[in-house]
mmCIF file of the N, C-alpha and C atoms, coordinates in Angstrom:
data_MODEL
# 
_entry.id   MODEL 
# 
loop_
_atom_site.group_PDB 
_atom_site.id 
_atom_site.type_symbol 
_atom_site.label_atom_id 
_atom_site.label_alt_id 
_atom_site.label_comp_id 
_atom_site.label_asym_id 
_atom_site.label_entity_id 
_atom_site.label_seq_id 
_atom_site.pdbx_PDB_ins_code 
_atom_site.Cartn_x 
_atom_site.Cartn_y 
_atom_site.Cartn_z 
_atom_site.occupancy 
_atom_site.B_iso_or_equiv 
_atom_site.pdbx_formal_charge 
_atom_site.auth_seq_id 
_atom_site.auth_comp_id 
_atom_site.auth_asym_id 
_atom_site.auth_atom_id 
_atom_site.pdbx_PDB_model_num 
ATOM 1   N N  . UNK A 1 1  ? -3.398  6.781  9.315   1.00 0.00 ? 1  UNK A N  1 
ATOM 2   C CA . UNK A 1 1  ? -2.588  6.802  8.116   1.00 0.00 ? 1  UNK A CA 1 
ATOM 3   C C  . UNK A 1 1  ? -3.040  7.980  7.256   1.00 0.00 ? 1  UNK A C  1 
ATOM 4   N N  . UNK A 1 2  ? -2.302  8.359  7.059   1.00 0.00 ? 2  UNK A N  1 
ATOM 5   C CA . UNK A 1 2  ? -2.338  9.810  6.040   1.00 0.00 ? 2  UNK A CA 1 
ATOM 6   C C  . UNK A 1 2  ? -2.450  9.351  4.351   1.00 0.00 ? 2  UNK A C  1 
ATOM 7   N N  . UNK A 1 3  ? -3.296  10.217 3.865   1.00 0.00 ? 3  UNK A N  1 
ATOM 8   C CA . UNK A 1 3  ? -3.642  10.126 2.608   1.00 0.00 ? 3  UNK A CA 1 
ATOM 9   C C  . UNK A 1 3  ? -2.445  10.087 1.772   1.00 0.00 ? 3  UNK A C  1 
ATOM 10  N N  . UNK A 1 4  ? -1.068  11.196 2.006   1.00 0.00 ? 4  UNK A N  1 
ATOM 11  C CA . UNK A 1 4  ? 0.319   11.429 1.525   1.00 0.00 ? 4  UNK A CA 1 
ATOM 12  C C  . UNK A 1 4  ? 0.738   9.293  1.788   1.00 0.00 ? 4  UNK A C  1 
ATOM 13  N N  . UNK A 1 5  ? 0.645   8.698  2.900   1.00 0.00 ? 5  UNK A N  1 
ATOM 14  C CA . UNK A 1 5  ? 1.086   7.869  3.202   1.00 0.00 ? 5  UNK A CA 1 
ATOM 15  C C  . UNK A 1 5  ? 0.608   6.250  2.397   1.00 0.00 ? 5  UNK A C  1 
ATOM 16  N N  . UNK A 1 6  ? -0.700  6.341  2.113   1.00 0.00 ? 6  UNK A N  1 
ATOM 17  C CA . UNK A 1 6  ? -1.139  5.427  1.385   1.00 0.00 ? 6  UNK A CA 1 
ATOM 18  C C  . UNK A 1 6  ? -0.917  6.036  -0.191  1.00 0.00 ? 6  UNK A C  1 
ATOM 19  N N  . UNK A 1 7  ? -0.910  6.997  -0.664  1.00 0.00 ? 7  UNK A N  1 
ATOM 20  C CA . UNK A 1 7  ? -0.117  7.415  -2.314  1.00 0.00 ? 7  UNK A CA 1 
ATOM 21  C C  . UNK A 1 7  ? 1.720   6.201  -2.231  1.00 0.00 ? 7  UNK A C  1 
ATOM 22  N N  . UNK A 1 8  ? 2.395   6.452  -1.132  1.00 0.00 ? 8  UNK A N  1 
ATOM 23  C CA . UNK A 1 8  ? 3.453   6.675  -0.758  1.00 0.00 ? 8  UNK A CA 1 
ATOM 24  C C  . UNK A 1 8  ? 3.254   4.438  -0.918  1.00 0.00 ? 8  UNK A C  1 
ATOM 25  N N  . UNK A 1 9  ? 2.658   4.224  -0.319  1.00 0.00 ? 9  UNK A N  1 
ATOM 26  C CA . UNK A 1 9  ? 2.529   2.992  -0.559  1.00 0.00 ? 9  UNK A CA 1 
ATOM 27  C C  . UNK A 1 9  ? 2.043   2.071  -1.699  1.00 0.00 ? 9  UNK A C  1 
ATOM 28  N N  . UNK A 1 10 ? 0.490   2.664  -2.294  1.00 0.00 ? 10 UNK A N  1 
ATOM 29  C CA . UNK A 1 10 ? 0.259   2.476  -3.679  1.00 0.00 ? 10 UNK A CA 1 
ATOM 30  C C  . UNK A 1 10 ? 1.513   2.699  -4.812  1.00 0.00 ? 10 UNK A C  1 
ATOM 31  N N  . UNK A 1 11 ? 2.333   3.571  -4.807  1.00 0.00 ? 11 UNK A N  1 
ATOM 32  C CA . UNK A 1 11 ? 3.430   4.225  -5.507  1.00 0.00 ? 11 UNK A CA 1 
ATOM 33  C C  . UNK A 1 11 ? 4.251   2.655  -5.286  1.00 0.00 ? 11 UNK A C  1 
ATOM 34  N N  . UNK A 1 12 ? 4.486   2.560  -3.869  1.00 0.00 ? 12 UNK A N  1 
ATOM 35  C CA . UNK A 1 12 ? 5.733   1.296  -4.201  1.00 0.00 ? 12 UNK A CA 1 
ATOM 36  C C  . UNK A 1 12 ? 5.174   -0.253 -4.260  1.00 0.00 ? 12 UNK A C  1 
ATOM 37  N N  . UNK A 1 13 ? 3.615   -0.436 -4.489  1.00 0.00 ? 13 UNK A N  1 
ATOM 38  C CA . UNK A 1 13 ? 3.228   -1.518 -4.620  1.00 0.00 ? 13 UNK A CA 1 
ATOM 39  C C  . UNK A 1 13 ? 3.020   -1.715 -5.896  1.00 0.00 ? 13 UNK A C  1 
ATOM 40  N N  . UNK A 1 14 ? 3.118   -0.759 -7.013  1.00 0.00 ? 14 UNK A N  1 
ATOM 41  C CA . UNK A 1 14 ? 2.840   -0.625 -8.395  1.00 0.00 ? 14 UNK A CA 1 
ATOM 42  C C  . UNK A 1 14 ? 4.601   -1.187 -8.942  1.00 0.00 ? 14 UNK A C  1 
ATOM 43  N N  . UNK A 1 15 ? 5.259   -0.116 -7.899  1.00 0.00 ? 15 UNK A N  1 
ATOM 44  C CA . UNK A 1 15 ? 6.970   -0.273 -8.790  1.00 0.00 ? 15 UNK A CA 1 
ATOM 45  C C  . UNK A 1 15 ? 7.142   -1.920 -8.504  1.00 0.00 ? 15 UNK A C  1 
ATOM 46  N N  . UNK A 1 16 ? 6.967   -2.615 -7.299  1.00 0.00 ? 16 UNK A N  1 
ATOM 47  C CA . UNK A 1 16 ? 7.042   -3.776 -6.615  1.00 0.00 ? 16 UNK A CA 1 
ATOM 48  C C  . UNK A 1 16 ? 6.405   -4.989 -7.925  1.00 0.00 ? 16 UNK A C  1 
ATOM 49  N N  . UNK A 1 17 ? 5.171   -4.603 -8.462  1.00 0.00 ? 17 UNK A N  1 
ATOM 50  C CA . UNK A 1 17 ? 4.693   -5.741 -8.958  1.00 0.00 ? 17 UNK A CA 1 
ATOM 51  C C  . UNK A 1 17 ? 5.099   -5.601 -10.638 1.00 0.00 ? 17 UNK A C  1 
ATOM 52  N N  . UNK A 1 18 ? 5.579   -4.324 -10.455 1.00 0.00 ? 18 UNK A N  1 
ATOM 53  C CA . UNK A 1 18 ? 5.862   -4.050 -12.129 1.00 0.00 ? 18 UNK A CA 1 
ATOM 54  C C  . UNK A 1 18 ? 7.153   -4.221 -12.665 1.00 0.00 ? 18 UNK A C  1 
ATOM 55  N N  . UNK A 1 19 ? 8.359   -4.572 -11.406 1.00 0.00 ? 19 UNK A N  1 
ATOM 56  C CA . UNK A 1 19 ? 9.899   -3.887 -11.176 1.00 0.00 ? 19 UNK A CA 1 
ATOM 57  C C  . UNK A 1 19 ? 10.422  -2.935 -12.175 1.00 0.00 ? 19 UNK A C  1 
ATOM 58  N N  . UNK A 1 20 ? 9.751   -1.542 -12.164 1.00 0.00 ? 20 UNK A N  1 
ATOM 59  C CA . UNK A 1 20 ? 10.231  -0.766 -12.698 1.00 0.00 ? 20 UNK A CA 1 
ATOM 60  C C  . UNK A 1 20 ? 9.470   0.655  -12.191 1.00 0.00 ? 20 UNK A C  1 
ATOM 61  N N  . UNK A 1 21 ? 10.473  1.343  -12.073 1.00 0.00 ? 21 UNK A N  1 
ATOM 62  C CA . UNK A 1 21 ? 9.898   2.787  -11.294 1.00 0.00 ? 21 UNK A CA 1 
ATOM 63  C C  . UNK A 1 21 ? 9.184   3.233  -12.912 1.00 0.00 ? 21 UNK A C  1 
ATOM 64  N N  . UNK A 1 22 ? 9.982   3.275  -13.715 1.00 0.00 ? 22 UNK A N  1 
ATOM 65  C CA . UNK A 1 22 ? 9.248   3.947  -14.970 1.00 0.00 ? 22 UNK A CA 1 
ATOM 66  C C  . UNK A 1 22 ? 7.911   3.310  -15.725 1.00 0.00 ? 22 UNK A C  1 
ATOM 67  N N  . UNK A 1 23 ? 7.570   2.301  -15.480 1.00 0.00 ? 23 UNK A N  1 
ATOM 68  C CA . UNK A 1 23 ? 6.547   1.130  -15.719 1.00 0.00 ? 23 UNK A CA 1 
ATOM 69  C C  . UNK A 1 23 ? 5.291   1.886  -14.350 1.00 0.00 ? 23 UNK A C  1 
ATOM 70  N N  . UNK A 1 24 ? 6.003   1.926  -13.075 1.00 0.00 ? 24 UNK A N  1 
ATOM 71  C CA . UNK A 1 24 ? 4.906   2.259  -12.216 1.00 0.00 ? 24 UNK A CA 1 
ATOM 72  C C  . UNK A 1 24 ? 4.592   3.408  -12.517 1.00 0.00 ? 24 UNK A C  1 
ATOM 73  N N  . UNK A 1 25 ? 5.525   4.241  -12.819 1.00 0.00 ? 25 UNK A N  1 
ATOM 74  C CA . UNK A 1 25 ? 5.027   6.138  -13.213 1.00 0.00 ? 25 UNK A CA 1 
ATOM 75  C C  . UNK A 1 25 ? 4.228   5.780  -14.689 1.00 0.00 ? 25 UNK A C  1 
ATOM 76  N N  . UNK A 1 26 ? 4.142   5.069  -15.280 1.00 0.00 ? 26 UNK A N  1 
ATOM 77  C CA . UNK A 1 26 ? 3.108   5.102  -16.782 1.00 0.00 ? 26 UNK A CA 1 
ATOM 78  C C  . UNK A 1 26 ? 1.739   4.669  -16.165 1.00 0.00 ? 26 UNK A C  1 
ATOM 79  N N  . UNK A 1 27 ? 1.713   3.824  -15.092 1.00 0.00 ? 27 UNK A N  1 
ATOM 80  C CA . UNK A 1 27 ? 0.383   3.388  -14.643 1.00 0.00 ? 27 UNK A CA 1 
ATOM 81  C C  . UNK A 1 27 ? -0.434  4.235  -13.808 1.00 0.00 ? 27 UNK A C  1 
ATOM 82  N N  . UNK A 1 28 ? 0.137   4.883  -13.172 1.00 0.00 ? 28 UNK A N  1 
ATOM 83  C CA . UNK A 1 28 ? 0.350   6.495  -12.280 1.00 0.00 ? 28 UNK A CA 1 
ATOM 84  C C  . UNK A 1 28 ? -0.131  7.615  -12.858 1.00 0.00 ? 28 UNK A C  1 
ATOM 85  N N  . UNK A 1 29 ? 0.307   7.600  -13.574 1.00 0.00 ? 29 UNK A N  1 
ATOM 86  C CA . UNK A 1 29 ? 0.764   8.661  -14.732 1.00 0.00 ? 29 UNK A CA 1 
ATOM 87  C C  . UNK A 1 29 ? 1.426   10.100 -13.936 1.00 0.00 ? 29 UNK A C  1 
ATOM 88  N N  . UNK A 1 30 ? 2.262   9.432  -13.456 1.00 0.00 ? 30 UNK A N  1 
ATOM 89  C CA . UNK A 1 30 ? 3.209   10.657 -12.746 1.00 0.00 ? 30 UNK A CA 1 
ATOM 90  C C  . UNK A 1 30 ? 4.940   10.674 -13.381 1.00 0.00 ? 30 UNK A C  1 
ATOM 91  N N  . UNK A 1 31 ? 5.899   11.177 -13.155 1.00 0.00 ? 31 UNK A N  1 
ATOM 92  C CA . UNK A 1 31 ? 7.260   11.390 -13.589 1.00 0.00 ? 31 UNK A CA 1 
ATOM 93  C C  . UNK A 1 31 ? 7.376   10.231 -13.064 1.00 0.00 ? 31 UNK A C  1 
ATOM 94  N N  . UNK A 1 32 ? 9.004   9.807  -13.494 1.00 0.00 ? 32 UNK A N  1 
ATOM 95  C CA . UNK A 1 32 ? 9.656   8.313  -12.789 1.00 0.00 ? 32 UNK A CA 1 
ATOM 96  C C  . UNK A 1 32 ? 10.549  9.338  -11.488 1.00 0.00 ? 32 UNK A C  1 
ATOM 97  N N  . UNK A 1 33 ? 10.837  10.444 -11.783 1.00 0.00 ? 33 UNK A N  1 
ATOM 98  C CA . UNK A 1 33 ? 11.333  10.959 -10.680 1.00 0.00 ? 33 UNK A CA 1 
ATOM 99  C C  . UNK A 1 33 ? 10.052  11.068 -9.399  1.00 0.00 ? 33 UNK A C  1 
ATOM 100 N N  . UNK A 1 34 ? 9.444   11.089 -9.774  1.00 0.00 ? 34 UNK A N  1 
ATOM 101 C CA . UNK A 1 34 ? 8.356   11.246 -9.091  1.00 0.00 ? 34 UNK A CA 1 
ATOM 102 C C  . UNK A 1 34 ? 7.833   10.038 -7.824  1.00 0.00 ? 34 UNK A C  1 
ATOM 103 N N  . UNK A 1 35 ? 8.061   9.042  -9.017  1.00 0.00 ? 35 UNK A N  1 
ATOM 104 C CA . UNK A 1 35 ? 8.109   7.087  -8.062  1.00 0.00 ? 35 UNK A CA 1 
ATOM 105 C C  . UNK A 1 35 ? 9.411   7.266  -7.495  1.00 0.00 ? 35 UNK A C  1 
ATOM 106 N N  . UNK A 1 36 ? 10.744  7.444  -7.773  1.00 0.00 ? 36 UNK A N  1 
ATOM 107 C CA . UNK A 1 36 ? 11.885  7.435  -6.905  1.00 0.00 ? 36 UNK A CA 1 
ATOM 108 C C  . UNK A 1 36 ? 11.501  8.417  -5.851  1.00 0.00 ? 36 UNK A C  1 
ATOM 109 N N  . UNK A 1 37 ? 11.089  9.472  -5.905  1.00 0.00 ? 37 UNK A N  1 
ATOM 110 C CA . UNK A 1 37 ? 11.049  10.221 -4.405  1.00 0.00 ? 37 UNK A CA 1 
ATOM 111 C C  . UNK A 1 37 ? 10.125  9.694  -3.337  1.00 0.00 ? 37 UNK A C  1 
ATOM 112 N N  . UNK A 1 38 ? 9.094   9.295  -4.034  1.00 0.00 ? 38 UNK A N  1 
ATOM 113 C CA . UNK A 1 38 ? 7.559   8.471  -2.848  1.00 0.00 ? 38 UNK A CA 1 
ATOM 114 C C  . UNK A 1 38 ? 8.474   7.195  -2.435  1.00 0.00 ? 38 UNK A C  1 
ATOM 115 N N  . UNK A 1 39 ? 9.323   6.935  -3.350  1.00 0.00 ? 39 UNK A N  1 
ATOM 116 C CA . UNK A 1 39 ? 9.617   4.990  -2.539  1.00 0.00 ? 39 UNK A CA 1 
ATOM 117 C C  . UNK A 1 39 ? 10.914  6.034  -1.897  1.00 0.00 ? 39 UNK A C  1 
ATOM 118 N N  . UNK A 1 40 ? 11.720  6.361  -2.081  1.00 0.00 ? 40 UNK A N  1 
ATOM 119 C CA . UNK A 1 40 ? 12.691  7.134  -1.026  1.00 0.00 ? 40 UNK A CA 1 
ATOM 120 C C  . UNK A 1 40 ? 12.529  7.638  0.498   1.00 0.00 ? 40 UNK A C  1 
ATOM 121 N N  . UNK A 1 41 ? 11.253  8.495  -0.074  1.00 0.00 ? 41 UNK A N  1 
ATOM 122 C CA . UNK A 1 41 ? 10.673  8.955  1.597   1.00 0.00 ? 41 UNK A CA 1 
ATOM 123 C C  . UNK A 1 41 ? 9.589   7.729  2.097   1.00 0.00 ? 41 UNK A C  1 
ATOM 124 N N  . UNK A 1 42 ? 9.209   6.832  1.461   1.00 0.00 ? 42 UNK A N  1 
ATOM 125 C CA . UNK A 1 42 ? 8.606   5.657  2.462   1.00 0.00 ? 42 UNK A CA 1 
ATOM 126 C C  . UNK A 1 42 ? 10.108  4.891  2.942   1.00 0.00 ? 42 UNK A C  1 
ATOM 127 N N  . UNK A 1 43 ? 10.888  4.401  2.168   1.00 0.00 ? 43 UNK A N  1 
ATOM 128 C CA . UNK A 1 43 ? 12.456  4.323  2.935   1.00 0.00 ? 43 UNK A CA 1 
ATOM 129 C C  . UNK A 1 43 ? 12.873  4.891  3.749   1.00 0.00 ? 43 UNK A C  1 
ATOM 130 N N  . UNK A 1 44 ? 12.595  6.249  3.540   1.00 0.00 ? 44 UNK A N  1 
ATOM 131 C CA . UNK A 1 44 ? 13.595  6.866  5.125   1.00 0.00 ? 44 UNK A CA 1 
ATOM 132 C C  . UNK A 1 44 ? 12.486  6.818  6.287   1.00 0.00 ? 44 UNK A C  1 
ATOM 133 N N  . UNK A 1 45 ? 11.209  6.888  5.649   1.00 0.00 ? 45 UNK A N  1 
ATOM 134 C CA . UNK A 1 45 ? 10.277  7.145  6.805   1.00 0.00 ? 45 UNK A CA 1 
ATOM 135 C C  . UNK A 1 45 ? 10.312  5.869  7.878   1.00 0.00 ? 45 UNK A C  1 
ATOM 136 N N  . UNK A 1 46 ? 10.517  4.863  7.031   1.00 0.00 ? 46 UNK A N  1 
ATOM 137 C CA . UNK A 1 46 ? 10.588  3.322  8.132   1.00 0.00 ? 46 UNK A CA 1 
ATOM 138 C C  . UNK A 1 46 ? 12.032  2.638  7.995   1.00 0.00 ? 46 UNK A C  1 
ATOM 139 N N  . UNK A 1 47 ? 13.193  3.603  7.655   1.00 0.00 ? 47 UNK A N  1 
ATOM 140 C CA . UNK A 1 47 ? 14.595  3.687  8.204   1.00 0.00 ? 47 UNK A CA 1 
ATOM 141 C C  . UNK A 1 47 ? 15.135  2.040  7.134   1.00 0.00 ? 47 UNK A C  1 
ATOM 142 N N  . UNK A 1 48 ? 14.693  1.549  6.566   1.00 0.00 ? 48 UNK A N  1 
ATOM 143 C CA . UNK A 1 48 ? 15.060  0.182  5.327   1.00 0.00 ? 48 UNK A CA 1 
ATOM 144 C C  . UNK A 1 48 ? 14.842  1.002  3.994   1.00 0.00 ? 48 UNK A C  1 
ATOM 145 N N  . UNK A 1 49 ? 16.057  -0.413 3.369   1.00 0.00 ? 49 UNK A N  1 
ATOM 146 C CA . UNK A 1 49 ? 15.791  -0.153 1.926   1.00 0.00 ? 49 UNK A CA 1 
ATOM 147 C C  . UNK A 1 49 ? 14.407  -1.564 1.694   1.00 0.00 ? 49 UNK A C  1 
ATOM 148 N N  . UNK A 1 50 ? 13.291  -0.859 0.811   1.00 0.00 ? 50 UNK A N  1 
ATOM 149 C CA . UNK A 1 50 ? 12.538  -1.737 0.128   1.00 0.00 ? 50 UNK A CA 1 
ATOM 150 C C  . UNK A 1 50 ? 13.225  -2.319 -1.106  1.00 0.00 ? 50 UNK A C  1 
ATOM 151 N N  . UNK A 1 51 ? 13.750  -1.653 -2.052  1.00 0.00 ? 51 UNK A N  1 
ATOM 152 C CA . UNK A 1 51 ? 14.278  -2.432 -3.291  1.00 0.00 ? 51 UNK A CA 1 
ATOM 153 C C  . UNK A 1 51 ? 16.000  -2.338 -3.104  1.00 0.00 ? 51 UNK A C  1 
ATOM 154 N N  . UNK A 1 52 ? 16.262  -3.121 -3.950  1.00 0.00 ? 52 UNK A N  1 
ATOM 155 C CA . UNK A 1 52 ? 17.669  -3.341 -4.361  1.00 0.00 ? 52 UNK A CA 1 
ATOM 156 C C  . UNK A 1 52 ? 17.580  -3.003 -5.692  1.00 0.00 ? 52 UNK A C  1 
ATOM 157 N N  . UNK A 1 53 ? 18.461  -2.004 -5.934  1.00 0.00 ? 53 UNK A N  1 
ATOM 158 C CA . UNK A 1 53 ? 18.664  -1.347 -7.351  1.00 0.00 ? 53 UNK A CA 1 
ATOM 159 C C  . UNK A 1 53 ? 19.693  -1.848 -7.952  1.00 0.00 ? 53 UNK A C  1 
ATOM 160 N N  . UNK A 1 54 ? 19.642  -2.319 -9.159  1.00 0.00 ? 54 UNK A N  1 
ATOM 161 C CA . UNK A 1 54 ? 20.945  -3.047 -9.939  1.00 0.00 ? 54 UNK A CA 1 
ATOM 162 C C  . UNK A 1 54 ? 20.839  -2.642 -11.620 1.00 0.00 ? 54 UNK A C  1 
ATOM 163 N N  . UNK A 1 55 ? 21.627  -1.790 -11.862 1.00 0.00 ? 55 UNK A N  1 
ATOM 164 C CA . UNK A 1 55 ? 21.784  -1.368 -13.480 1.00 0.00 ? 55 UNK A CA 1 
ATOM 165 C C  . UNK A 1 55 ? 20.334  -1.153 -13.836 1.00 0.00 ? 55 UNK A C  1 
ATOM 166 N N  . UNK A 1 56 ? 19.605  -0.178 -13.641 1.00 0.00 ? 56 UNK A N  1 
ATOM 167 C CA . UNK A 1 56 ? 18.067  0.017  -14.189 1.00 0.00 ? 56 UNK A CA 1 
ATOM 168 C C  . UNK A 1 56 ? 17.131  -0.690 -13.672 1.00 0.00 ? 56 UNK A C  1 
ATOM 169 N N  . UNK A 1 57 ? 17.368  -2.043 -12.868 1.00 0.00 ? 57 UNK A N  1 
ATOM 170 C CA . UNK A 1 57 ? 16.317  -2.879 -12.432 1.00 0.00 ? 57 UNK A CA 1 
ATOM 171 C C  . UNK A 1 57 ? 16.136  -3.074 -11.283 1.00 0.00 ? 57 UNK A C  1 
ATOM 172 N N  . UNK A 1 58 ? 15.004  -3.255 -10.565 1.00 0.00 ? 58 UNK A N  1 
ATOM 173 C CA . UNK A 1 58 ? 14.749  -2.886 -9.220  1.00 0.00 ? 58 UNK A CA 1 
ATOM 174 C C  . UNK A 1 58 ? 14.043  -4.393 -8.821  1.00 0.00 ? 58 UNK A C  1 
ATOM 175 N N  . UNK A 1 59 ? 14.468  -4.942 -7.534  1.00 0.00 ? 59 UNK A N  1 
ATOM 176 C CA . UNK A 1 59 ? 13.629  -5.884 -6.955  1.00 0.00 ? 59 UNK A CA 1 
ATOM 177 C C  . UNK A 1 59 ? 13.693  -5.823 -5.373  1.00 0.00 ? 59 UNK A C  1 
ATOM 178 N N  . UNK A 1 60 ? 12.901  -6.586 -5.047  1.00 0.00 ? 60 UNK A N  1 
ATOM 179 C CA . UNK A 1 60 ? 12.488  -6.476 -3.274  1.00 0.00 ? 60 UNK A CA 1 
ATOM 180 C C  . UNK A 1 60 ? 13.665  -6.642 -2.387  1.00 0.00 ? 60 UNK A C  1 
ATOM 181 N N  . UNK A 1 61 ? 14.204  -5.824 -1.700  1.00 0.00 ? 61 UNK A N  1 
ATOM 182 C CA . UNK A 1 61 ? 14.611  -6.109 -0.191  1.00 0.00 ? 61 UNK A CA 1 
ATOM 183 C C  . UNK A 1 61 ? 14.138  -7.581 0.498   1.00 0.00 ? 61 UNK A C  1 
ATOM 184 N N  . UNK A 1 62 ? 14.170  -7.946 1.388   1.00 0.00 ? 62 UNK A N  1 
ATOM 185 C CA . UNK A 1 62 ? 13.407  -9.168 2.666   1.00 0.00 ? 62 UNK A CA 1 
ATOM 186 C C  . UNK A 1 62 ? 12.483  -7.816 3.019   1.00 0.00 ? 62 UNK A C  1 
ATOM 187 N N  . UNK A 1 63 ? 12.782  -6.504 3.559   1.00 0.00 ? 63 UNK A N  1 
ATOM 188 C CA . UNK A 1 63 ? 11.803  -6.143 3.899   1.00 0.00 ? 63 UNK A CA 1 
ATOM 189 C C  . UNK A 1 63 ? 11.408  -5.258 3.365   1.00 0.00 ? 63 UNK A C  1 
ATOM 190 N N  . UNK A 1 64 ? 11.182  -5.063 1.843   1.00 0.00 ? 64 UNK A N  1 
ATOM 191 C CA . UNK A 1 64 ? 10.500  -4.988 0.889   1.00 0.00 ? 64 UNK A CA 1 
ATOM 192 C C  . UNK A 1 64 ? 9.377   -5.928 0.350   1.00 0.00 ? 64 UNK A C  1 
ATOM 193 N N  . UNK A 1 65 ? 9.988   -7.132 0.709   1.00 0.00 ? 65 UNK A N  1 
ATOM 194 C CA . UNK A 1 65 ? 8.531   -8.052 0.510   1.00 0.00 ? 65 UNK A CA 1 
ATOM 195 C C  . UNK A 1 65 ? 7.866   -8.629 1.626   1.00 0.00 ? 65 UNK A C  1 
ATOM 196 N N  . UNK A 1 66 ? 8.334   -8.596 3.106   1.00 0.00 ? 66 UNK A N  1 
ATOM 197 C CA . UNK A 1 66 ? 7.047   -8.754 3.866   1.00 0.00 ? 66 UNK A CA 1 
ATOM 198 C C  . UNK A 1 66 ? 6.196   -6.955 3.687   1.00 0.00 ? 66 UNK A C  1 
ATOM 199 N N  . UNK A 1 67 ? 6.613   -5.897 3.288   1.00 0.00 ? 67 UNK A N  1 
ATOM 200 C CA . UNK A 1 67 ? 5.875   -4.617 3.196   1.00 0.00 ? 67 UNK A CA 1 
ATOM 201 C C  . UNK A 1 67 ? 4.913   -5.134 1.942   1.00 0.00 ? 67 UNK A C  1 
ATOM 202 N N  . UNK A 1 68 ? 5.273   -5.600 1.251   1.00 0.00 ? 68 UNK A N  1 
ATOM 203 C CA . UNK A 1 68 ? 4.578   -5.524 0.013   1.00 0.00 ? 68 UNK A CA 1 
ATOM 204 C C  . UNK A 1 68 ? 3.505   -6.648 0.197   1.00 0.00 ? 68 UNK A C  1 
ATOM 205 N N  . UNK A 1 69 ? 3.350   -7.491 1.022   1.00 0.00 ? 69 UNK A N  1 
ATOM 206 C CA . UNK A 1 69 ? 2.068   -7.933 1.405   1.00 0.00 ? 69 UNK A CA 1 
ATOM 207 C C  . UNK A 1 69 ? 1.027   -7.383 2.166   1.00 0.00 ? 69 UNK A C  1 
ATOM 208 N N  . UNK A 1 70 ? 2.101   -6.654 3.291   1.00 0.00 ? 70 UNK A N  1 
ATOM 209 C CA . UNK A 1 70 ? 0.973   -6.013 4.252   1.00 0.00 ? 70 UNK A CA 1 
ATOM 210 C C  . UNK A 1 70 ? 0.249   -4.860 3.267   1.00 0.00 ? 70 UNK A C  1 
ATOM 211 N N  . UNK A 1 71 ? 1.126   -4.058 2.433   1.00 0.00 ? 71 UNK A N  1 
ATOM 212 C CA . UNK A 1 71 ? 0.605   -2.856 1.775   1.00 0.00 ? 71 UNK A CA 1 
ATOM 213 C C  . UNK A 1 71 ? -0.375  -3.273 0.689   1.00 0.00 ? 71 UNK A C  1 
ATOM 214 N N  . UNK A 1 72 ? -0.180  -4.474 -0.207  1.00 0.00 ? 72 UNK A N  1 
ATOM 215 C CA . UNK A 1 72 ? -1.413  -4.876 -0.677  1.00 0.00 ? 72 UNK A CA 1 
ATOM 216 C C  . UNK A 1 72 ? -2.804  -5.257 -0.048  1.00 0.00 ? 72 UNK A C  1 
ATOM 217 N N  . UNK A 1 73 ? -2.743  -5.299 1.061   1.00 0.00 ? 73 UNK A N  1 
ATOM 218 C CA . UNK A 1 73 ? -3.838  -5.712 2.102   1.00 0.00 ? 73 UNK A CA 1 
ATOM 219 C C  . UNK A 1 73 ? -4.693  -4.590 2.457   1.00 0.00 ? 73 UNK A C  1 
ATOM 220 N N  . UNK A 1 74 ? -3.390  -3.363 2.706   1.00 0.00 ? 74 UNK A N  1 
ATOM 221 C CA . UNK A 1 74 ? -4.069  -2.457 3.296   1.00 0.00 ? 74 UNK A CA 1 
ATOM 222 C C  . UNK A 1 74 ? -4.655  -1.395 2.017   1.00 0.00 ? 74 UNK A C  1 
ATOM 223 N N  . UNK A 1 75 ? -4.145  -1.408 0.867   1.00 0.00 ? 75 UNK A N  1 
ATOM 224 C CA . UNK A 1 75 ? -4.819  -0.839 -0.228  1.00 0.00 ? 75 UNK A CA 1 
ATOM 225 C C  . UNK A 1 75 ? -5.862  -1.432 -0.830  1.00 0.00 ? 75 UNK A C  1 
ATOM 226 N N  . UNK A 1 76 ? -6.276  -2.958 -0.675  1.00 0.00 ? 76 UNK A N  1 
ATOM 227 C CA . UNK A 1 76 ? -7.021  -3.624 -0.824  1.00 0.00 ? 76 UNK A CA 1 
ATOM 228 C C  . UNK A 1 76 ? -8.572  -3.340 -0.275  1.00 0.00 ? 76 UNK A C  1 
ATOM 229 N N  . UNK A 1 77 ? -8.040  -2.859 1.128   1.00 0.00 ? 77 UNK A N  1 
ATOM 230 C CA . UNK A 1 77 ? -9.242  -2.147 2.092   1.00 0.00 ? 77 UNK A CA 1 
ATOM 231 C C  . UNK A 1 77 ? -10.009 -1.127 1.823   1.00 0.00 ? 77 UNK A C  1 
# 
């Protein structure tokens, strides 16, 4: 696993527990454009959507939340 790849996961385990890309970029302290592109390219990279986007608010896919256990596990490590 690549260093780019665990950012890429920390990034969507922050938006995941916070539901908000702009909430995870303050904890980050990176742009909110910044959280939409890392959770985008972990999306295309494993071909699913993780969140469901609805008027500003973001929550888990099904496989958005079995990811979001394994990825807390593995950042945990």
């Amino acid at each position: 696993m690549t260093v780019e790849s665990l950012s890429h996961l920390e990034t969507f385990v922050e938006a995941a527990e916070r539901g908000s890309f702009t909430a995870a970029a303050r904890v980050l302290r990176v742009s909110q454009a910044a959280i939409s592109q890392r959770v985008q390219q972990l999306e295309q990279s494993i071909g699913v959507p993780l969140f469901r986007r609805e008027a500003g608010r973001i929550s888990l896919s099904e496989a958005g939340q079995t990811l979001h256990e394994y990825a807390r596990r593995i950042l945990a490590l």
